[in-house]
Structure formats: structure tokens, C-alpha cells
C-alpha angles and dihedrals in degrees: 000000000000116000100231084048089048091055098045093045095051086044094061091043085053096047093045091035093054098043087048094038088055094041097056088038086054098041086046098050092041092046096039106038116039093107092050136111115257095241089060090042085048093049092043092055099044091054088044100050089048102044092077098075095079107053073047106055087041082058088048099049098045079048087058093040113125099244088216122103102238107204 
């Protein structure tokens, strides 16, 4: 694959990934916690807001990948 489509494609599975990815974290914790203490909401939401990163980082490294095959 080329490199610049590479790029463009991983950039528009970030962008979707991470509005999806913040929307289901936010309905869930709405929907699941609301009853909770605020020490669980606040652990929920830190781990949420954090988990992101490595589907992220796994986007961002296929995006860098060299597109030739290196035998």
C-alpha cells in the first residue's frame, strides 16, 4: 500500500475509532454509574480516558509501517 494512502486511511480509522471510542465510554458510564461513588465514577473515567492510547498507538504504528515487503 502506498504510504500517503496508508496515512490517510489510518487517519480516518483514528478519527472514527476515537469519537466512537469516547461516546461508548461516556453512554456506559452515564448509563452504568450513576449510582456510584465518586471514587468508582472517577476510576472508571480515568481508565477510560486512558485506555484509548493503545488501540491508538497500534493505528499509529501500522500508519508508519514501511509498505515494502522486506525479505
Amino acid at each position: 500500500m502506498v504510504p500517503s494512502f496508508r496515512r490517510f486511511v489510518g487517519m480516518v480509522v483514528l478519527v472514527v475509532f476515537v469519537i466512537v471510542y469516547a461516546f461508548t465510554a461516556m453512554v456506559i458510564g452515564d448509563l452504568k454509574l450513576q449510582q456510584a461513588s465518586f471514587v468508582v465514577q472517577l476510576i472508571y473515567f480515568a481508565v477510560a480516558g486512558l485506555a484509548w492510547v493503545i488501540p491508538a498507538g497500534a493505528i499509529i504504528w501500522w500508519m508508519q509501517k514501511d509498505g515494502r515487503n522486506q525479505t
